[in-house]
C-alpha positions in Angstrom: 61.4 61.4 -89.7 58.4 61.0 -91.4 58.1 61.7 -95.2 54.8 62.7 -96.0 53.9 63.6 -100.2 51.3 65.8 -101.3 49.3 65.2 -104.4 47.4 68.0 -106.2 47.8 71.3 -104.6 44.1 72.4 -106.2 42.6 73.6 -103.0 43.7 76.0 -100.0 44.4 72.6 -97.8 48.1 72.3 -98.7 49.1 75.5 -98.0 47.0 75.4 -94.8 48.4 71.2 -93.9 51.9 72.3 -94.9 51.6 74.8 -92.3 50.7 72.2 -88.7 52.5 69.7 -90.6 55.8 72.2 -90.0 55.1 72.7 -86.6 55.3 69.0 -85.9 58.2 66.7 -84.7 59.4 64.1 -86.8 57.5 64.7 -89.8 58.0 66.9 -93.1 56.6 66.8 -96.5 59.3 65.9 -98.7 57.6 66.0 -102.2 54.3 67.5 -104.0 53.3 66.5 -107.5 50.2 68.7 -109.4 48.7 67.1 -111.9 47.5 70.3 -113.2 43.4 70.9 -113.8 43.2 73.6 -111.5 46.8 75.0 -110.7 48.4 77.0 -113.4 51.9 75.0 -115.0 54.7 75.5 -112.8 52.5 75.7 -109.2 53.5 72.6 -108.1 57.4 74.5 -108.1 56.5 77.9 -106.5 54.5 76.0 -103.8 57.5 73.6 -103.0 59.8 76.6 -102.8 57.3 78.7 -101.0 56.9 76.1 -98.4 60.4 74.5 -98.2 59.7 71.5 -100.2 62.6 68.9 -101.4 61.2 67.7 -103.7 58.7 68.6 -107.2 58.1 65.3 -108.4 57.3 64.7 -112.4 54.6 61.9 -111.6 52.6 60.0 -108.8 54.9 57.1 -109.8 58.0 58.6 -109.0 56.5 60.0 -105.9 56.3 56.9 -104.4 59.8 56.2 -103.9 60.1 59.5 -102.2 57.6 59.7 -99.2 56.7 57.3 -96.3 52.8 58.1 -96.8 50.5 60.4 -98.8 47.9 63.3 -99.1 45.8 63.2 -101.9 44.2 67.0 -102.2 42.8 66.4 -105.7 39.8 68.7 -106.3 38.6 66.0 -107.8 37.0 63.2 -105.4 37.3 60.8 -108.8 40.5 61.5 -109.1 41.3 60.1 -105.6 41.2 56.6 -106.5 43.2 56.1 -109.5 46.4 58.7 -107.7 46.3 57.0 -104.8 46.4 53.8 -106.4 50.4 53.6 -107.0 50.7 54.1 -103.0 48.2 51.5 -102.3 49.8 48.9 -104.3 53.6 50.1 -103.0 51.7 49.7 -99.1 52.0 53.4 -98.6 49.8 55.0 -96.4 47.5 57.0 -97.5 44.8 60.0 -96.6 42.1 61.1 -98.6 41.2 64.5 -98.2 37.7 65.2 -98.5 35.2 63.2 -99.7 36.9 61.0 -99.8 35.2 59.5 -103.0 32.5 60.4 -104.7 30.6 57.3 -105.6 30.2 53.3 -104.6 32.3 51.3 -107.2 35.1 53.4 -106.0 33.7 53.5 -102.2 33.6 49.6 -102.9 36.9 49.3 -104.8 39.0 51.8 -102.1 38.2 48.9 -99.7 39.1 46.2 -101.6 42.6 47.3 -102.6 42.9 48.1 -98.9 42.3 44.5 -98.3 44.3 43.1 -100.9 47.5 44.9 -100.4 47.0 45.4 -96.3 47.7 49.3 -96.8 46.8 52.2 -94.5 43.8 53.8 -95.8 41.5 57.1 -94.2 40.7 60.3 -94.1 37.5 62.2 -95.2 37.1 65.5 -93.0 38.9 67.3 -90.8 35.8 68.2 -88.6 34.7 65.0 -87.4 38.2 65.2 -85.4 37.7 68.8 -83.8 38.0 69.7 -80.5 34.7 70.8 -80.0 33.2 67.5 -81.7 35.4 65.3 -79.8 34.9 66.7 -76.6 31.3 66.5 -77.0 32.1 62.5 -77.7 33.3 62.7 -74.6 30.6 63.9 -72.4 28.3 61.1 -74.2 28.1 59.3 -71.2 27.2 61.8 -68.7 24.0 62.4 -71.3 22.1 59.5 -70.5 19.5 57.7 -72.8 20.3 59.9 -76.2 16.9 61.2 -77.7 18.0 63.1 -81.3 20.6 64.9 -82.3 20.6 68.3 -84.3 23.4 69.5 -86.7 24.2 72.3 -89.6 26.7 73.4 -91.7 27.3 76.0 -94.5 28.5 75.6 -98.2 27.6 73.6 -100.7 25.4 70.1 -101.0 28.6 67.4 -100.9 32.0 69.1 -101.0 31.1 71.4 -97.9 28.0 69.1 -96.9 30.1 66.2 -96.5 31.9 68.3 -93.3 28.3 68.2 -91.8 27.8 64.9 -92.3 31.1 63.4 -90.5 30.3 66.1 -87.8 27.7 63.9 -86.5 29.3 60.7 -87.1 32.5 62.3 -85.3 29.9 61.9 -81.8 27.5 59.0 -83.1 29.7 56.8 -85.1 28.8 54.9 -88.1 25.9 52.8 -88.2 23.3 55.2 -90.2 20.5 52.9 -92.3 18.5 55.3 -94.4 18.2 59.0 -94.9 15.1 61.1 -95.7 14.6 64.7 -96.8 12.3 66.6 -94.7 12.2 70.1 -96.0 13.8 73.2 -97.6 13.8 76.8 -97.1 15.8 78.6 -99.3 19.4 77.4 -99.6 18.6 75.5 -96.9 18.1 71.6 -97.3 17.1 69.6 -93.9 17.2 65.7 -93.9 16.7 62.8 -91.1 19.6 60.3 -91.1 18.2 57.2 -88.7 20.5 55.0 -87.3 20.1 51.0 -86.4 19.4 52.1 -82.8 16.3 54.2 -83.9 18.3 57.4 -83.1 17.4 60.3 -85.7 20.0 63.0 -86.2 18.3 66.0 -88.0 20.9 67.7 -90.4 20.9 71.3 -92.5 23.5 71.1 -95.2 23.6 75.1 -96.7 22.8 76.6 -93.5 22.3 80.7 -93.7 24.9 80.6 -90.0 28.6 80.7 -91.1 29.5 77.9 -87.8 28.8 74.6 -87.8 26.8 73.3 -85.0 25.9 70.4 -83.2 23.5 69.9 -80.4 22.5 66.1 -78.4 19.4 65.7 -76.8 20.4 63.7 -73.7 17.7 62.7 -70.6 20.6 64.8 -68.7 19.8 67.7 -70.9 20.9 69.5 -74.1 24.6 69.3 -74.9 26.0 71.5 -77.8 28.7 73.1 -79.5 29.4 75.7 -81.9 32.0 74.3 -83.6 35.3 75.5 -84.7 37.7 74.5 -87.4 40.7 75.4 -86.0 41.9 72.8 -84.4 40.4 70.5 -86.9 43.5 70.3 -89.8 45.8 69.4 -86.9 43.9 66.6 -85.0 43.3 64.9 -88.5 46.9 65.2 -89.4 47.8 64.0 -86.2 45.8 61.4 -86.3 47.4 60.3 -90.0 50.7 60.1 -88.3 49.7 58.3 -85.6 47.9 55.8 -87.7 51.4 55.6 -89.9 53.3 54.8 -87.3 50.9 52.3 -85.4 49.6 51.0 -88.9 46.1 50.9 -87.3 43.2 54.0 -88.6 41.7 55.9 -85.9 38.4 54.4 -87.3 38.1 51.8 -89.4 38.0 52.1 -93.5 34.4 51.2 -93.7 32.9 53.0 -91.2 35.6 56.3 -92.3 34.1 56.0 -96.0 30.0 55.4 -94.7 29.5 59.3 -94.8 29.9 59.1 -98.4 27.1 56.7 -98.7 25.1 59.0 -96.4 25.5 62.0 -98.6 24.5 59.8 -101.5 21.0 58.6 -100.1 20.1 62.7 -99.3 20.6 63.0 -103.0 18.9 60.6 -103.9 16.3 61.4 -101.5 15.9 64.8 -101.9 15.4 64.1 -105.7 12.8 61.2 -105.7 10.8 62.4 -102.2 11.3 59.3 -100.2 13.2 57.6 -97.8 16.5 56.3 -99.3 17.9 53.3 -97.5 21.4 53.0 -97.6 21.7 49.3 -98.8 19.7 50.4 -101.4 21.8 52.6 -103.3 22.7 52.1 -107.0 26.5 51.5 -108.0 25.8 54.4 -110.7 24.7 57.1 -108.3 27.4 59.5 -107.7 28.7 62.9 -107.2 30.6 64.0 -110.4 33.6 65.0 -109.3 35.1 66.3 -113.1 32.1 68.5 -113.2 33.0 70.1 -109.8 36.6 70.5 -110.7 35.9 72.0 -113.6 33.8 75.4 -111.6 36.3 74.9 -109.0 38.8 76.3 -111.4 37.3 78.3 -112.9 36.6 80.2 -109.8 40.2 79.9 -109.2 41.4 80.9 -112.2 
């Protein structure tokens, strides 16, 4: 049986995870730990009894000798680094929920540890591993000689945009260079990603459509799919447990955190009017993830 921990229970993802995770064999969650911020005192104890949880554990430290591997929710992407860091050093797998960071020292720094102390380390978003994406990856043969590729998503610029981004990198892989912000219409932002190949994806983060979408231009024609989330919190999860047990990612760390990076090169983009190369991008551009935390409750709350 596989232990898994949950830390943070900020967002609707637990309660939603908790749920597949329940429907699988050999795996359980066996402890949560809230760190407050976003929950109200005492969530942490109504969510494990809710759910049929062990375990509430007083700190991320004492977790650790609890679980086999661990989920951090935190609404918070610079929060990810420092609570994961007590698995990492203990070599205990661990997932990221999305984004998975928020800026490059810890980008840099969530790769390094990995390194150092040879311990499991993915996650990001749950659509690059949906159905509806993967199958698509599937066909990419039968396409031919790829032209573009075309993609949207709703919600906002990095904690929803981020979705949109591993979307297409769920069908093309890593290996985007620069990014360049092409237009706006109302909530609407558009941007080109280019890859090493010379393959442009055009992307809409804040799309007016509720779906996300994904369309390939192939010399064998137009291949697309609206895509669903449905599927998507299971194939992730699934994929975390067979990662665990294998001790190998799905995908490796590097090219698993290079969406990040992406999403940091639109902004910075977007803001100065030019083409932003990824290997160009400053250590002290970042997404502040206190600053989102903080609306995020207070829309909870």
């Amino acid at each position: 049986m596989i232990k898994l921990g949950m830390v943070d229970l900020c967002t609707s993802h637990p309660g939603s995870w908790i749920k597949v995770i329940h429907e699988m064999d050999d795996v359980t969650v066996a402890a949560v730990h809230d760190s407050g911020g976003v929950r109200p005192e005492g969530y942490a104890r109504q969510f494990a009894e809710e759910n049929g949880v062990e375990q509430v554990a007083d700190s991320i430290e004492e977790m650790v000798g609890l679980v086999d591997a661990a989920i951090i929710h935190s609404a918070n992407w610079d929060l990810h680094l420092p609570h994961a860091l007590p698995f990492i050093e203990a070599r205990v797998p661990v997932l990221l929920d999305k984004p998975m960071v928020g800026n490059l020292r810890d980008l840099h720094e969530v790769q390094r540890l990995a390194a150092k102390h040879n311990t499991l380390i993915m996650g990001g978003s749950s659509i690059r591993w949906a159905d509806d994406v993967q199958e698509l990856a599937a066909q990419r043969e039968e396409m031919g000689e790829i032209g573009l590729g075309w993609c949207q998503g709703r919600g906002d610029f990095f904690n929803y945009g981020i979705h949109t981004v591993e979307m297409f990198q769920g069908f093309f892989g890593a290996g985007v260079i620069a990014v360049e912000h092409v237009g706006r219409r109302g909530p609407t932002d558009v941007f080109r990603a280019d890859y090493a190949d010379g393959t442009p994806v055009f992307y809409a983060l804040g799309a007016l459509a509720n779906p996300w979408f994904i369309a390939i231009t192939g010399k064998n024609g137009v291949y697309s799919r609206v895509v669903g989330s449905g599927s998507a919190y299971a194939r992730l999860i699934e994929r975390f447990v067979e990662a665990i047990r294998s001790g190998e990612p799905p995908i490796p760390l590097e090219e698993n955190l290079e969406a990040v990076k992406v999403a940091l090169a639109a902004k910075v983009s977007r803001r100065e009017g030019t083409i932003c190369y990824l290997q160009d991008l400053d250590n002290d551009e970042r997404f502040d993830g206190f600053a989102f935390a903080e609306e995020y409750a207070k829309l909870r709350q």
